[in-house]
TORPAKE-587258 format. One record per residue (C-alpha): residue in three letters; chain; x, y, z. Coordinates in steps of 0.1 Angstrom, whole numbers. Layout:
{"ALA","A",{X,Y,Z}}
...
END
This chain:
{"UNK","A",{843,745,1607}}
{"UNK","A",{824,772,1592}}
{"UNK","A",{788,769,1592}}
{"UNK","A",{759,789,1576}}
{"UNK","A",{755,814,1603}}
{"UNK","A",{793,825,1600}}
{"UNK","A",{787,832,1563}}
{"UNK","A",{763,854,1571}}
{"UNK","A",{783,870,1598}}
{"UNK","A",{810,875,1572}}
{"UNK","A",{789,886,1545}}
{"UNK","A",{776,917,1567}}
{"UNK","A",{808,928,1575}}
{"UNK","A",{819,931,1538}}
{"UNK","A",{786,952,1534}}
{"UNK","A",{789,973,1565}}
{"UNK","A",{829,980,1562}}
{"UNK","A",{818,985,1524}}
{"UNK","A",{790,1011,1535}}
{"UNK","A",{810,1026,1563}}
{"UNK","A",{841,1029,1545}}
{"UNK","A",{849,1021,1515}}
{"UNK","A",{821,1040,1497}}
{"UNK","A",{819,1064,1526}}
{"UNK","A",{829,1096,1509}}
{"UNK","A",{828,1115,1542}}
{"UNK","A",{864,1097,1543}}
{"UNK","A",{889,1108,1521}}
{"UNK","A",{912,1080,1500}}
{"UNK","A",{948,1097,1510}}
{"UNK","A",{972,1070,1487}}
{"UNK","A",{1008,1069,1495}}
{"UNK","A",{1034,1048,1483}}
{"UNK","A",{1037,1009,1493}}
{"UNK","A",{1061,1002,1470}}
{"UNK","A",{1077,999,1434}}
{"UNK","A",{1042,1003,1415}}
{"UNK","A",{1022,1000,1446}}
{"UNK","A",{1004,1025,1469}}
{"UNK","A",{978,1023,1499}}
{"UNK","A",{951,1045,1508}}
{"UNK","A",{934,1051,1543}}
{"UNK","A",{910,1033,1534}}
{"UNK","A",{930,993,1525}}
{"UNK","A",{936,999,1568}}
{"UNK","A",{906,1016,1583}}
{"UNK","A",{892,984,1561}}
{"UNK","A",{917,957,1574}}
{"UNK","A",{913,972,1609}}
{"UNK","A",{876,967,1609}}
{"UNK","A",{874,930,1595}}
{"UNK","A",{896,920,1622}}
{"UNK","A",{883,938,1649}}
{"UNK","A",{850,917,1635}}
{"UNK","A",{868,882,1630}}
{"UNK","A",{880,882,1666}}
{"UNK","A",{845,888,1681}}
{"UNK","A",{833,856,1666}}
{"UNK","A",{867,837,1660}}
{"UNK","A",{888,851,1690}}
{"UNK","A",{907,814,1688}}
{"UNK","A",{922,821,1649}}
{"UNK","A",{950,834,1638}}
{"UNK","A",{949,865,1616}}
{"UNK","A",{977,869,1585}}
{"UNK","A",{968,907,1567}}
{"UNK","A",{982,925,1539}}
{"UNK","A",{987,956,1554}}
{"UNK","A",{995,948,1592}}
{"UNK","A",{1001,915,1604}}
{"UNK","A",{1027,892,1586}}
{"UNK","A",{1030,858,1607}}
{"UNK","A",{1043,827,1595}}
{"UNK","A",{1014,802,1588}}
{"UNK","A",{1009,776,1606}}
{"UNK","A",{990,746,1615}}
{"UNK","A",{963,766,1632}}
{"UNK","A",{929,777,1620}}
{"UNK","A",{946,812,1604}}
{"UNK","A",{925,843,1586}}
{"UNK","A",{939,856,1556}}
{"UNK","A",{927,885,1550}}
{"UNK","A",{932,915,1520}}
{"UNK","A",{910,946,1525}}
{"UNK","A",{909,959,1491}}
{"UNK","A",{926,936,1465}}
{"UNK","A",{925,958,1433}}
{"UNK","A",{937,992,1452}}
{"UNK","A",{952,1008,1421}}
{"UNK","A",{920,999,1406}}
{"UNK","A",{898,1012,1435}}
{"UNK","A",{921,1045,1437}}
{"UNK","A",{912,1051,1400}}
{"UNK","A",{871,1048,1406}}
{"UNK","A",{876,1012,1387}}
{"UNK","A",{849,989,1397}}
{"UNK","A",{875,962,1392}}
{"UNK","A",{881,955,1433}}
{"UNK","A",{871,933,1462}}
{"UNK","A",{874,924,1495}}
{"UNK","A",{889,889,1497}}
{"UNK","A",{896,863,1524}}
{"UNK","A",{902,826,1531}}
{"UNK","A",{906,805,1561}}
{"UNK","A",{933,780,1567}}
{"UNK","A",{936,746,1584}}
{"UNK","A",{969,728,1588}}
{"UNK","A",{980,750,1560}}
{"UNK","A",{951,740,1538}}
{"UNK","A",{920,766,1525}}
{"UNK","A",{888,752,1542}}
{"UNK","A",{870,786,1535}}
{"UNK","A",{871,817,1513}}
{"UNK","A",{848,844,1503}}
{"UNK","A",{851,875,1483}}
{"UNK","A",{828,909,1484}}
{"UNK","A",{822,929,1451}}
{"UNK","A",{807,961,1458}}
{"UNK","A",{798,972,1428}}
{"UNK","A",{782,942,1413}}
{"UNK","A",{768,933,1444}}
{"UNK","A",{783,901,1444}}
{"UNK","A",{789,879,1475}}
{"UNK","A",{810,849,1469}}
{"UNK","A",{823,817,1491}}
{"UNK","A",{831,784,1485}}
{"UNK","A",{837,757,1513}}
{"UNK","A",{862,730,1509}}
{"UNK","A",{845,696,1493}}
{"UNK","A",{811,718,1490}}
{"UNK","A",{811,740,1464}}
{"UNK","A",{814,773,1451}}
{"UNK","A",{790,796,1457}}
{"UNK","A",{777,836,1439}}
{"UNK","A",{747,849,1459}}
{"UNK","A",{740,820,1479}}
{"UNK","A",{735,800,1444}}
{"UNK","A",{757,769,1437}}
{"UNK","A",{778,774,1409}}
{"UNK","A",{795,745,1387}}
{"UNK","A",{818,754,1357}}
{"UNK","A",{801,735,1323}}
{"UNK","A",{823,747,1298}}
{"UNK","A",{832,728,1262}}
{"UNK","A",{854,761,1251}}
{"UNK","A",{890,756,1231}}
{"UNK","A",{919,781,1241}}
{"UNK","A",{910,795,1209}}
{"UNK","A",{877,810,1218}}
{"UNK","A",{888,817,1257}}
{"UNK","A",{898,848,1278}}
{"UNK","A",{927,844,1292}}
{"UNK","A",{933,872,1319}}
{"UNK","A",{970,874,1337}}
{"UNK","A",{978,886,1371}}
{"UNK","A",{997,922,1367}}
{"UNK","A",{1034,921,1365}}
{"UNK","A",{1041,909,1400}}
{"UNK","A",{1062,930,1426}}
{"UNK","A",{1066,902,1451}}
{"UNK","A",{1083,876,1423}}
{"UNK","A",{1096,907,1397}}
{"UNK","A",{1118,878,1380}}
{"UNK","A",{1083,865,1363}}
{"UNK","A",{1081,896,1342}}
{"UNK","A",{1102,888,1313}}
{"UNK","A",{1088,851,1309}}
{"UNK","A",{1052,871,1314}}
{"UNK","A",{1057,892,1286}}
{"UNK","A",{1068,863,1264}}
{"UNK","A",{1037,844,1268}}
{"UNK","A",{1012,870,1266}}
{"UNK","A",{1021,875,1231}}
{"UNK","A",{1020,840,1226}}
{"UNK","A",{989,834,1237}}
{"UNK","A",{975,869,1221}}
{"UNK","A",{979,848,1184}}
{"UNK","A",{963,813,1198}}
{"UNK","A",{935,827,1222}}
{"UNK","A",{903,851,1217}}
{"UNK","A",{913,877,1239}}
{"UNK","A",{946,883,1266}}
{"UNK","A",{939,908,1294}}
{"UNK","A",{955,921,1327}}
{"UNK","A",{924,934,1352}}
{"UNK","A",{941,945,1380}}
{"UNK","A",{929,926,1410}}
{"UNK","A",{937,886,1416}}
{"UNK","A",{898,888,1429}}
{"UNK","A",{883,895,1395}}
{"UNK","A",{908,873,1380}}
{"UNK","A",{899,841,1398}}
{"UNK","A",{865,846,1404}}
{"UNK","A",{859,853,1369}}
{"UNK","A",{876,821,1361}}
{"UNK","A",{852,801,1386}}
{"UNK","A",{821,820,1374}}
{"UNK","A",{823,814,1338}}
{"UNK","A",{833,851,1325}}
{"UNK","A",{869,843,1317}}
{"UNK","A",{883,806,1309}}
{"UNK","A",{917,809,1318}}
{"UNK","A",{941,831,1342}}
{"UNK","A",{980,825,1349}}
{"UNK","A",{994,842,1376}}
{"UNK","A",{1031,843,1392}}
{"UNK","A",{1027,860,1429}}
{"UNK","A",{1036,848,1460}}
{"UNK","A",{1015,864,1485}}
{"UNK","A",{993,841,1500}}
{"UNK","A",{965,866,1506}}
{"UNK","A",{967,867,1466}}
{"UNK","A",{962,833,1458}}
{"UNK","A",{947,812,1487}}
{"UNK","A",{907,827,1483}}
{"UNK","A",{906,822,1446}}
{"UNK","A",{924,785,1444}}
{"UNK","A",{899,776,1465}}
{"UNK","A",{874,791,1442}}
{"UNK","A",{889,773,1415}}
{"UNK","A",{888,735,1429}}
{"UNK","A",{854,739,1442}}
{"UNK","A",{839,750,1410}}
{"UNK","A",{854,720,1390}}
{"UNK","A",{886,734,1374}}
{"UNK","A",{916,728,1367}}
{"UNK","A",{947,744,1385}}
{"UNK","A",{985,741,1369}}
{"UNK","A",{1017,745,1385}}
{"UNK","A",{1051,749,1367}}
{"UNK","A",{1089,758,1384}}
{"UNK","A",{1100,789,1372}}
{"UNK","A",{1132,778,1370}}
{"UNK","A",{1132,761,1335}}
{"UNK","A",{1120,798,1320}}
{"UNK","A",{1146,818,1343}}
{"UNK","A",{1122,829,1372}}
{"UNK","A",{1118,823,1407}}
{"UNK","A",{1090,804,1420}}
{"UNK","A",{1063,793,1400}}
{"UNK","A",{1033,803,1379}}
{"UNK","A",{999,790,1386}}
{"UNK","A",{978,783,1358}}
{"UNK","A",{939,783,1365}}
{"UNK","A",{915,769,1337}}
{"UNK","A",{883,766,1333}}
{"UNK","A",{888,730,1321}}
{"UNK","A",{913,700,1308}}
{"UNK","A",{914,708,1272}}
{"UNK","A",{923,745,1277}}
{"UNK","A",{951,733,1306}}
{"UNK","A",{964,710,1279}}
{"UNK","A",{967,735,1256}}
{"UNK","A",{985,759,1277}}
{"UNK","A",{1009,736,1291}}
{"UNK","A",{1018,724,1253}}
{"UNK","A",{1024,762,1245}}
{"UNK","A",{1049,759,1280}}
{"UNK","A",{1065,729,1264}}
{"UNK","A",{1077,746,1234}}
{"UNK","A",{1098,771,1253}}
END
């Protein structure tokens, strides 16, 4: 189990990869392509390359999953998941809209995740059945807001589950007529912790990458809200969506917007 002294641990290697690379401009950001809408710089795997090299001096029994260099099959064991820069479009573009974001599994199951904002100097965790935590300071959603006065934020339009994007489209311009304000932000770690910390009230989001969704779900439960999961294969998609609110009577509210499809 993770105890204080590992957070710590964790937290300084967020700084010092931050400070050594990521805002290092001594190194330059050389993007290339990844994919359909998707690129990598030099700095996503001198970043990944460093937080491993770190996780296996303290945790040389756990199994690492990374976005861009180690795609395992998960399994029962204790397993890292790890991804460098979530937002790299976002970082690329001088965006302060990125983070570094991880989460540790047991039997298939978050115990642990933690994400690094560098420029809000943010340091989050949460610890399953403990709570979610921003700088060290316990943080409990406390929200009485309708769908009609929330932001709901949606995850961009997903390369690894491109059959979502029609259905996407369809209910962000439902929602734009019964909530305050849609937005897409780039980065699943702004999305979810935003959710957990208050800023935003709701975020729907149809990836499948693990190293997307496993940090901020834990976020999510450990800060008192509600999560949502619906088969895509009622609204012609593969997979699911995940709804994540910031409480009952906005997931109600959704999901009755869902129903009239």
């Amino acid at each position: 189990m993770i105890n204080n002294y590992d957070i710590k641990y964790i937290e300084n290697i967020f700084i010092e990869g931050t400070n050594n690379i990521l805002l290092n401009e001594d190194i330059e950001m050389e993007t290339s392509d990844k994919g359909p809408q998707d690129l990598i710089t030099k700095k996503d795997l001198l970043m990944e390359a460093f937080i491993i090299n770190k996780l296996k001096l303290r945790f040389s029994n756990h199994k690492i999953i990374a976005e861009e260099s180690i795609n395992e099959n998960l399994t029962d064991e204790y397993t890292w998941v790890i991804d460098p820069i979530d937002g790299t479009i976002n970082f690329s573009n001088n965006s302060p809209l990125f983070g570094i974001q991880m989460a540790l599994l047991y039997k298939k199951t978050a115990i642990f995740s933690t994400m690094y904002f560098p420029k809000f100097n943010e340091f989050h965790y949460a610890l399953k059945d403990n709570g979610y935590f921003v700088n060290y300071k316990k943080y409990k959603l406390n929200t009485k807001k309708t769908l009609k006065n929330s932001i709901v934020s949606f995850g961009d339009f997903s390369n690894s589950n491109r059959s979502s994007r029609k259905h996407q489209l369809e209910l962000i311009e439902i929602l734009n007529d019964k909530c305050l304000k849609t937005r897409i932000q780039g980065a699943s770690s702004i999305d979810f912790s935003f959710v957990a910390s208050g800023k935003n009230q709701a975020h729907i989001i149809f990836s499948k990458n693990i190293w997307e969704l496993e940090p901020g779900l834990l976020f999510i439960k450990e800060a008192g809200g509600q999560i949502y999961r619906y088969k895509g294969n009622k609204f012609q998609f593969e997979g699911e969506g995940i709804i994540l609110c910031a409480n009952s009577n906005i997931k109600k509210s959704i999901i009755n917007i869902l129903n009239t499809f």
